[in-house]
Structure formats: structure tokens, C-alpha cells
VOGU-3710 file (C-alpha; in Angstrom, 3 decimals, decimal comma):
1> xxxxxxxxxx> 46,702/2,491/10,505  49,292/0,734/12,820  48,046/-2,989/13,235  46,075/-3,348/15,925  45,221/-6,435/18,241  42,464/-8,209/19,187  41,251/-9,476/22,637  38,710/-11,799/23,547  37,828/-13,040/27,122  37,794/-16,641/28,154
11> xxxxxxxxxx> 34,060/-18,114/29,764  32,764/-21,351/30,478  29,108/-20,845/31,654  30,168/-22,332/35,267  32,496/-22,112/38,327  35,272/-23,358/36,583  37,202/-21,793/33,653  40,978/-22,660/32,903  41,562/-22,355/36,387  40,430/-25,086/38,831
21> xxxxxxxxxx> 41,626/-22,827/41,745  39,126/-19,626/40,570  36,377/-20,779/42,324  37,864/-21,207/45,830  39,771/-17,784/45,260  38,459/-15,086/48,047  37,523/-12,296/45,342  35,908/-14,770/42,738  31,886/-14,489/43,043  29,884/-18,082/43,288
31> xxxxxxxxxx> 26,399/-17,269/41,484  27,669/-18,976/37,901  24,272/-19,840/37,629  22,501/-17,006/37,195  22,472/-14,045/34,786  23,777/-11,322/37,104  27,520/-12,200/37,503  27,439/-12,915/33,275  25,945/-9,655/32,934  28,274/-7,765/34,819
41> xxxxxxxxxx> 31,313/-9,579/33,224  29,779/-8,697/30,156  29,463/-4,710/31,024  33,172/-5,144/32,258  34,605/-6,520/28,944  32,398/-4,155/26,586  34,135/-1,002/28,917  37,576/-2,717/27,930  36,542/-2,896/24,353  36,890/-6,400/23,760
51> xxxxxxxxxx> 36,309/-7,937/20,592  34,378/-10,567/22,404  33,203/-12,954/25,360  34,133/-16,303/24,834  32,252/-19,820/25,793  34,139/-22,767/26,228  31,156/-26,118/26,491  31,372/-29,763/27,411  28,395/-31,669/26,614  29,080/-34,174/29,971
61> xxxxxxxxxx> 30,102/-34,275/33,601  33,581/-35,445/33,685  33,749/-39,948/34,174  37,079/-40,663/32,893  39,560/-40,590/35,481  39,051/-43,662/37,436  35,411/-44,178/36,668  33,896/-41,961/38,993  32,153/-39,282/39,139  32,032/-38,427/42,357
71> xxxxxxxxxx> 35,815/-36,450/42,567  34,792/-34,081/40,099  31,998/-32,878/41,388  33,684/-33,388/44,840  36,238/-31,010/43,542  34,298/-29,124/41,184  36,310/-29,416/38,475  35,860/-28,165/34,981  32,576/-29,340/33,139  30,806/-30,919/36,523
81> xxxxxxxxxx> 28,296/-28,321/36,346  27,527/-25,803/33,222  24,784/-24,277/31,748  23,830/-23,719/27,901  26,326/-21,036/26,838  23,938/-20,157/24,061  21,458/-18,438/26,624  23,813/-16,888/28,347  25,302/-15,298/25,204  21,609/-14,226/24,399
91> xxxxxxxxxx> 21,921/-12,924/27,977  24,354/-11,010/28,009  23,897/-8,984/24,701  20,569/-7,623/25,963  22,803/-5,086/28,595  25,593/-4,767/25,936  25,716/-2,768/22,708  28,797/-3,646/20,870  30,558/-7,047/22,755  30,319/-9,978/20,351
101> xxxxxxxxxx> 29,262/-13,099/22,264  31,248/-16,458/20,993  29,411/-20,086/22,093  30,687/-23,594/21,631  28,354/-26,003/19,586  29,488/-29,674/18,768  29,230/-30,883/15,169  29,428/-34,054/16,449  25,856/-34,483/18,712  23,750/-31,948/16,803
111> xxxxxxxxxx> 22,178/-31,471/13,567  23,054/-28,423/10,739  19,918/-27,149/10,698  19,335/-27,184/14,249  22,259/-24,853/14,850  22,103/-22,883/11,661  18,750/-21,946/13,122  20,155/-21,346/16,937  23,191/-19,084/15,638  20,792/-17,589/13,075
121> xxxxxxxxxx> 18,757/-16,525/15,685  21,626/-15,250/18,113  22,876/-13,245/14,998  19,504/-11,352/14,803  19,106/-10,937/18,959  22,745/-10,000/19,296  22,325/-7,309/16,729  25,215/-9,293/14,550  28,077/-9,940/17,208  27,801/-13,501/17,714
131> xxxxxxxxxx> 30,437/-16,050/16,765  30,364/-20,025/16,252  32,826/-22,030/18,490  33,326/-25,120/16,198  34,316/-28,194/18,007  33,785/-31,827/17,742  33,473/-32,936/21,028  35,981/-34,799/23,067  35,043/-37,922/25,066  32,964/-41,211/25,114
141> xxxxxxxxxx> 31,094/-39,559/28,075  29,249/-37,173/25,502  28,611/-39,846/23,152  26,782/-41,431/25,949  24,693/-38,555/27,061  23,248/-38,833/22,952  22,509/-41,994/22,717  25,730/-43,477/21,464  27,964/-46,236/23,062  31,522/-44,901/21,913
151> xxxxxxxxxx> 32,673/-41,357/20,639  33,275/-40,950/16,858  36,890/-41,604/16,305  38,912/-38,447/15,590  39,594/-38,542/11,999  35,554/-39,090/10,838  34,819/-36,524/13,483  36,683/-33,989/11,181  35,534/-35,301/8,297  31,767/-35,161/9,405
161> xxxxxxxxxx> 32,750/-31,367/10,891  33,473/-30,634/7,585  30,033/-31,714/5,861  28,042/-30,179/8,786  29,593/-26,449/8,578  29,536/-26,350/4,647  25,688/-27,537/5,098  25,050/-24,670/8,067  26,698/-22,104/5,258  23,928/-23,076/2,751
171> xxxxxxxxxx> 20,894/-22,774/5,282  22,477/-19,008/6,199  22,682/-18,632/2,520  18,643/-19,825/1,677  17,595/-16,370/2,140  18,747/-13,566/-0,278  19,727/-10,590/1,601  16,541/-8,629/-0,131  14,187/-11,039/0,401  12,128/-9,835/2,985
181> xxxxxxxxxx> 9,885/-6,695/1,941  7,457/-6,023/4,466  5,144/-4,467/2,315  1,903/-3,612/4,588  0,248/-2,178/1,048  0,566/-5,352/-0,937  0,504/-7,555/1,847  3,742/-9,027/0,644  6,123/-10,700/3,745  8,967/-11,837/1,570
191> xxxxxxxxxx> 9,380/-12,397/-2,318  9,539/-16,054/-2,505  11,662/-15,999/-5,672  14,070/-14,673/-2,942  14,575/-17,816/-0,844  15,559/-21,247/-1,708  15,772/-24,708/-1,125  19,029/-26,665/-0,302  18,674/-30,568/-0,767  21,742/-31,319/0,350
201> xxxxxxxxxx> 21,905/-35,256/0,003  25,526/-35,512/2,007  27,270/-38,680/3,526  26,289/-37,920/7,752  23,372/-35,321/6,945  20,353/-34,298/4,783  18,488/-31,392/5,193  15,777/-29,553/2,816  15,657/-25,897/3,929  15,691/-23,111/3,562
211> xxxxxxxxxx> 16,352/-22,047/7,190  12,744/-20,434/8,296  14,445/-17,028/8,615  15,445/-14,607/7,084  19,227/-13,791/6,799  20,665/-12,275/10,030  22,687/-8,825/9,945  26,301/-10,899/9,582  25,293/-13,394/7,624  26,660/-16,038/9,350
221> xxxxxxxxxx> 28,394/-16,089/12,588  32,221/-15,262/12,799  33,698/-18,842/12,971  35,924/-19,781/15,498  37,906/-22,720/15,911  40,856/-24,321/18,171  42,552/-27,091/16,212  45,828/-27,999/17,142  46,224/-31,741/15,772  47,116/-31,675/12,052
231> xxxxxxxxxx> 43,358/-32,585/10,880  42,412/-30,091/13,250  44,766/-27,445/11,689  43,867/-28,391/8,325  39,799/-27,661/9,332  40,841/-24,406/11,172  43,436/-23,034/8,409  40,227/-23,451/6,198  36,856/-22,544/7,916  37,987/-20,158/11,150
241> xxxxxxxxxx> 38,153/-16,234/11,308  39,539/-16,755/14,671  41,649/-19,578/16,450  41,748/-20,098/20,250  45,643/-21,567/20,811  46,926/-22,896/23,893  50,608/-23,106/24,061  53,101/-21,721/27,037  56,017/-21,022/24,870  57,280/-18,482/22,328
251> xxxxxxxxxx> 59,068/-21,040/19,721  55,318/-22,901/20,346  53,368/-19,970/19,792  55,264/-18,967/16,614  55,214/-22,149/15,004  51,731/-22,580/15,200  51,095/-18,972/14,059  53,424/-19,320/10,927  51,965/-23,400/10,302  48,345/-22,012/10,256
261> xxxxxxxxxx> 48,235/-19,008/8,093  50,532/-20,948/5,555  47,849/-23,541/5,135  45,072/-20,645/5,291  46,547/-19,571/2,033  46,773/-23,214/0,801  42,597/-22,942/1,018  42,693/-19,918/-1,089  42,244/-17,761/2,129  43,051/-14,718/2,970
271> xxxxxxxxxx> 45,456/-14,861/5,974  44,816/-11,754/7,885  41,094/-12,669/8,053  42,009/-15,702/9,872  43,572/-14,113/13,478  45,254/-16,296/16,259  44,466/-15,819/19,501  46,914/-17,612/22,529  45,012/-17,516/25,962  47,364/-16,268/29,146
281> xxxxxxxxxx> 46,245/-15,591/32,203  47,324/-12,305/33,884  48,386/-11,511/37,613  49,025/-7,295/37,814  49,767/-5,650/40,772  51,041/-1,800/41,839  54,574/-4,068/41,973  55,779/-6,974/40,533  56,733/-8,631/43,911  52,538/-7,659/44,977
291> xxxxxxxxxx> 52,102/-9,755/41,436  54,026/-12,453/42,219  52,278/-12,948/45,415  48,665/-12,748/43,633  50,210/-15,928/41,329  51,924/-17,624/44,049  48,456/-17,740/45,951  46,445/-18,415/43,090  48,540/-21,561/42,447  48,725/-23,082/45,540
301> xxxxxxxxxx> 45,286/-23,408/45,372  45,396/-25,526/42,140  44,950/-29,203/42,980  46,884/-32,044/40,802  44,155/-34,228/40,792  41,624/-31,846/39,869  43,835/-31,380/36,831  44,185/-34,623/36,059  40,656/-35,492/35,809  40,250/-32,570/33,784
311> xxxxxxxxxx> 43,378/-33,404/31,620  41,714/-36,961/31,420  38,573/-35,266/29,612  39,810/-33,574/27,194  41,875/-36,485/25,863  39,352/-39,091/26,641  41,826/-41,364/28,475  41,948/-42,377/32,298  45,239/-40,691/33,521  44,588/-42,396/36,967
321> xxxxxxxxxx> 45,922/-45,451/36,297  49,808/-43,849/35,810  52,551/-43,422/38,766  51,924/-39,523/39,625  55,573/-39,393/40,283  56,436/-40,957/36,590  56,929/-38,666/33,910  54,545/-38,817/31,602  53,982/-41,706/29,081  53,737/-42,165/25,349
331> xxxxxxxxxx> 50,091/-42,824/24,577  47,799/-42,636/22,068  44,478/-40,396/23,033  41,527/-40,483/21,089  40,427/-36,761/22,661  42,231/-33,897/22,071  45,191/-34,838/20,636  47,309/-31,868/20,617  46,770/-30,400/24,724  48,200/-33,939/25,406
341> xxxxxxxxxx> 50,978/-33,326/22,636  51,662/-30,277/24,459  51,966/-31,692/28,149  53,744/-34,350/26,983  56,255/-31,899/25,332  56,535/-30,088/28,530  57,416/-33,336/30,497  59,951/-33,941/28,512  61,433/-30,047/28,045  61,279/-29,286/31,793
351> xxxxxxxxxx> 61,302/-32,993/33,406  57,788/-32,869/34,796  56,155/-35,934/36,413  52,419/-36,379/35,436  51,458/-34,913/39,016  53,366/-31,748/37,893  51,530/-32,041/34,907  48,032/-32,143/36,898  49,226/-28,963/38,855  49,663/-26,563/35,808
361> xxxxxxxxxx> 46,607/-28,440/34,199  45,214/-27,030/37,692  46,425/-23,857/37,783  45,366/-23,051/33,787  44,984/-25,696/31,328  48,743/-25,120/30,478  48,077/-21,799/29,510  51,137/-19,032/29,980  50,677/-16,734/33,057  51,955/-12,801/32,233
371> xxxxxxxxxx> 52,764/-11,521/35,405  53,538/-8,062/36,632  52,913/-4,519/36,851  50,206/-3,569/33,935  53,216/-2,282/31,700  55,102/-5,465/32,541  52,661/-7,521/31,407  51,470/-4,650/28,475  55,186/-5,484/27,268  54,726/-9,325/27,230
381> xxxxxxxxxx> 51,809/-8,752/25,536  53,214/-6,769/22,490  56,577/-8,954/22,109  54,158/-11,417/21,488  52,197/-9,523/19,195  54,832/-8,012/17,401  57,153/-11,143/17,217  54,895/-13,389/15,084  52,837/-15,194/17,845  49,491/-13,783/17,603
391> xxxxxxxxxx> 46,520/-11,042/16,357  45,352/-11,042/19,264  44,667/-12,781/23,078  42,067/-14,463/24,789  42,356/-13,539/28,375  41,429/-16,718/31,068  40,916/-15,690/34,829  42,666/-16,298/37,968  39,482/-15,046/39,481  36,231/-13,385/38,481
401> xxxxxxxxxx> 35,395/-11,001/37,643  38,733/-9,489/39,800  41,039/-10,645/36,879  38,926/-9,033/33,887  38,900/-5,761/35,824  42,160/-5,365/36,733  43,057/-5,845/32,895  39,783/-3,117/31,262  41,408/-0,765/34,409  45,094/-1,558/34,147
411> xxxxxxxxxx> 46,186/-3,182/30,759  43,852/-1,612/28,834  44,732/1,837/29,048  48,400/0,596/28,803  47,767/-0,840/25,346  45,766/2,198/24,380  48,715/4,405/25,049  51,110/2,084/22,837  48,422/2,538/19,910  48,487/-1,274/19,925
421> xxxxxxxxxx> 44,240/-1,584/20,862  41,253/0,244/20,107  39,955/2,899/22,166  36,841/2,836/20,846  34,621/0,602/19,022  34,591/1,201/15,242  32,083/-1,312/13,864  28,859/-2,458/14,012  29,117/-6,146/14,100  31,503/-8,791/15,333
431> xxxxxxxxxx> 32,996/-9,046/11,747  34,119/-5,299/11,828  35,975/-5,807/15,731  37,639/-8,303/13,898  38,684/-6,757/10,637  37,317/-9,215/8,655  35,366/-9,254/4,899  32,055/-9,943/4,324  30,685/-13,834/4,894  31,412/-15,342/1,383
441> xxxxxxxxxx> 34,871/-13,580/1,203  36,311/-15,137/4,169  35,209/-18,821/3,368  37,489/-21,300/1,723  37,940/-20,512/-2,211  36,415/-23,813/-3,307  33,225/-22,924/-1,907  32,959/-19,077/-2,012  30,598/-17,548/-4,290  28,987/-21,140/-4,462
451> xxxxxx> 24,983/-20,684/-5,723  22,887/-22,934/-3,188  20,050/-22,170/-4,401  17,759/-24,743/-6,814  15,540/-24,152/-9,422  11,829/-23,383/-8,385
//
């Protein structure tokens, strides 16, 4: 069969998604706090046979930039107000059938078992099409809203990411896949002989198990990562089936793409079980002038400073204390390290000043925009594909739900016709859309097959 790609689409459970100008578009609904506008993006992405919807979190109101609070949710930039994207995935996979549902969880402010047990239990409601977002979290703010004075520093965050998801693959792994018999004659729930202990003793956690339920239909949950630093590369190549990529340029887009799947193979991993996914943002119109003019309005709604206090949060570091009109300087960030690697490479490429910086962080988090008719940007879409720069796409919105429809009604069938996307669902699960192997296949080699079970 001719390779395929695969296409998730970009949420955060609020007004706000990569675009800080969404929300004051004219066709963009305003209820992102209840479950009918998630529902019907959900219906919308299942009709365009989407792999899966995708939830970006934040675990605080943005503070950074300049100390204040008050801008952002003056401005309503991204993060000032969210809900748990965990409910809404539960949401919106009772009025789906086959979308997967992808949330965010930190590593950093919860515990294994805790979310072993919350993606355990999405896994089972969602029928097996949920996936793990892995992050670390970003900023002293979220530190704060746990307790803490100051935000792990980047390198132990890694290091305690690491401990945490090889723990959360032992809990999923405490029940056999048989254990649970349901006997109504005997009276026999499960055989106990069938589910086992843990005792992991680690450096950050401990935790006894076994998780008190039984195994869910994938498993585990498809992991999903975004690392883009060198640690964070290293963790991705190793643990994620899927990686979210920002990155506006080709030569950007390929690197990464050839970097990662090198290492993937370093960990013993299979490389086409671990697929890249750049975000974009499309504008299609009957013309490409009638395009142009959706992006041209979309962007002049994008405000600099909104950008910048959202660029601030995800590298932890007040950008309001720079000359707007300077480009922008060499710093070290303790947040996301490589979004700020990124703008700071495009300052330099293209000569930007720091408020030009804000206004694409406005307009899309730096993310590429594919513009045109639907086989204009069809035809972006597979030179990318086919030129060693992805598996797949996460599509972000310029508003919603107008931009997912125009891309199940438009692109869609476009892609279809090239043979390069499904036209119908072939799997069961979230695993299967994604053409991956079974749980312990796809894990790193030094750990697959491991027996985490004890004695008794």
C-alpha cells in the first residue's frame, strides 16, 4: 500500500489555540467552555478521518511578561482561561466512534500512578483511542500553582520525565491481559495470580501498585511528545509514537525529521512507529487571491503583545523588558528552549525585531501558514510529505470550527484523490490510525519485554 499520512487536529480546551486572533475572528464560536462546540469539532474531524484531536494544556494563567496578569486576560491570550482537557477528551468520545482523543499531562506536577490511572481510564471510556501528551511543564508560574517556589530546572525535568513514564508503563503492565474472568458460576472477578505488584523504589517516585484496573483495550495510551531541545529529542526519539513539531521552514522541518528517527533507532526503535507531525495552519478559498484575503484578515488581527506574553510563557522569561524594535537577543531560557531557538533563528534569517517576533507568535505560534485553493495547499501538503519533512500534520485554526471544515470539505477529498489519506477508517484503536505495533513493541529496546511483575 502507497504510504499514507497522518493528520491530527490542534485543541487547547479554551478560546485560544495557536492563534491569538481566533477568538475575535467573525466565524469563530465563543462557548469554549462547554461541551457543545468540542462535540461538534469532534463530529467534524471524525467525518475528515483524522487520526486524532489534539490537547495542548498549561497548568497556569500566564504572569511572566511584566508581572501582571491583568494583559493576558485583558487580551485573552493563550492559557488565561482553560479547562481540564482530560474531560473534554472523555467528552468528546461519547458522540464519536473512531477519533482518538490526545491530552497533555505534566510529569512534572503529578504523580505516575495518578495518571496511569486517569489515561487508564480514558483508554477503557474511549474504547482505546486515547493518547498521552508528555510534557514537563514550562514556567515558574506552574510550580507555584503546586506548591513550589521555582520550576524544576530543565535538565532534572527530563530526567524525572524519564522515571515517571517508565513507572506509568509498569502500572499499565500490573494486569495481565487475561486476568479478568468474570466468572458468575465460580464467583471468580479476576485470577489474582494474574496481577502484580510493582515496588518501584525510584529516585523522584515510589509507588506499590498494581493500578486498580484492569488493562485497557490499547494497553497503554499512544505516546506523544514535542521535544525540540536536544534532551527533549533524546526523550522523544525514545518514548513517542508521535511528535508534535513546530518549525516554518523546509531545511527546518527536514532536519528535525532526519535528527529524530536517527536517534529513534539509536533506542533500538523502530522508526516508522515513531511519526512526525509539523502543525500549519491553512487559509483555502474558491481562489488563491479569496485565500490570501482570509490570511491577510486573520493576521491583522494578531496582536504583538499578545504574542509576546505568550512567547514569554513558554520560555519562562519576561520578554517585556527588551526594545520591541531591537532584534532579538541572545538569552538563556529556562522554558522551552527550542520555540525560542526557533524565533531567534528567524530574527536573524529574515531580520525581525522582537515586535515582529510577537506578531507571528500572534498570528500562530510560528507555525507555517499553507495558503490557497484546496489543491494548492493539497500540494504543499504532499511536497512536504513526500520530501522527508513529515508522516503526517497537525492542523491549528485560524478560526473554529470554520478552519477544520473547510479542510474535512476541501482538503480532504483532495488528499483522498492523490491516495495520500485514508478514506475510511481501518482500525479499531488509536494504535491502528497510526500504524503502529502493539504496546511493548514500540517502547525503547532496553525496557521492552521487561517482567514487572514480583513474586507473590
Amino acid at each position: 500500500m502507497t504510504r499514507q499520512l497522518h493528520l491530527g487536529g490542534f485543541l487547547i480546551a479554551s478560546p485560544v489555540t495557536h492563534s491569538h486572533a481566533a477568538w475575535r475572528h467573525p466565524g469563530s464560536e465563543t462557548d469554549f467552555f462547554g461541551p457543545d462546540h468540542y462535540h461538534r469539532v469532534g463530529r467534524i474531524l471524525e467525518r475528515g478521518k483524522f487520526d486524532f484531536a489534539f490537547f495542548a494544556d498549561l497548568l497556569a494563567a500566564p504572569v511572566r511578561f511584566g508581572g501582571d496578569q491583568s494583559e493576558p486576560f485583558r487580551r485573552g491570550t493563550q492559557a488565561a482561561a482553560t479547562i481540564d482537557p482530560s474531560l473534554v477528551a472523555a467528552s468528546i468520545a461519547a458522540v464519536t466512534t473512531h477519533l482518538g482523543v490526545a491530552v497533555t499531562k505534566s510529569t512534572t506536577y503529578f504523580h505516575p500512578y495518578e495518571l496511569a490511572r486517569v489515561f487508564g481510564s480514558l483508554d477503557h471510556l474511549t474504547r482505546g483511542h486515547v493518547g498521552w501528551n508528555i510534557v514537563t511543564s514550562l514556567s515558574q508560574a506552574e510550580a507555584q500553582n503546586f506548591g513550589f517556589d521555582d520550576h524544576v530546572e530543565h535538565e532534572e525535568r527530563y530526567a524525572r520525565a524519564e522515571e515517571f513514564v517508565s513507572t506509568a508503563v509498569k502500572l499499565w503492565s500490573s494486569w495481565d491481559a487475561d486476568a479478568v474472568t468474570a466468572d458468575k458460576e465460580s464467583g471468580v472477578w479476576a485470577d489474582p495470580s494474574k496481577i502484580h505488584t510493582v515496588d518501584h523504589q525510584g529516585v523522584h517516585y515510589r509507588t506499590r501498585g498494581p493500578l486498580n484496573q484492569p488493562r485497557s483495550p490499547q494497553h497503554r495510551p499512544v505516546l506523544i511528545q514535542a521535544g525540540a531541545s536536544n534532551t527533549g529529542r533524546d526523550f522523544a526519539a525514545r518514548w513517542a509514537e508521535a511528535i508534535f513539531e513546530i518549525d516554518p521552514t523546509p531545511e527546518g522541518r527536514r532536519a528535525y525529521y532526519d535528527d529524530v528517527k536517527s536517534r529513534a533507532v539509536d533506542f533500538g526503535r523502530n522508526p516508522d512507529h515513531v511519526n512526525i507531525l509539523p502543525a500549519f495552519i491553512p487559509f483555502i478559498g474558491e481562489t488563491e487571491s479569496i485565500a490570501r484575503e482570509k490570511q491577510a484578515f486573520h493576521n491583522e488581527l494578531a496582536d504583538p503583545i499578545s504574542g509576546l506574553i505568550t512567547l514569554s510563557v513558554h520560555t519562562d522569561h519576561d520578554f517585556s523588558v527588551y526594545d520591541l524594535d531591537a532584534p532579538v537577543e541572545h538569552v538563556e531560557v529556562p522554558g522551552t528552549q527550542g520555540l525560542f531557538d526557533l524565533a531567534r533563528r528567524l530574527s536573524e534569517r529574515d531580520s525581525l525585531t522582537l515586535r515582529d517576533i510577537g506578531r507571528l507568535y500572534a498570528q500562530g505560534v510560528l507555525l507555517p501558514q499553507f495558503v490557497g485553493t484546496a489543491s494548492d495547499v493539497a500540494d504543499q501538503i504532499e511536497e512536504s510529505f513526500t520530501g522527508g519533512e513529515a508522516d503526517g500534520f497537525m492542523v491549528s485554526t485560524a478560526q473554529t470550527p470554520g478552519t477544520f471544515n473547510d479542510f474535512v470539505d476541501y482538503v480532504v477529498p483532495e488528499l483522498q484523490r492523490r491516495g495520500l489519506f485514508r478514506k475510511e477508517y481501518a482500525g479499531t484503536t488509536l494504535r491502528q490510525h497510526l500504524g503502529l505495533g502493539t504496546a511493548d513493541e514500540d517502547l525503547p529496546a532496553d525496557i521492552r519485554g521487561v517482567d514487572t511483575r514480583l513474586a507473590g
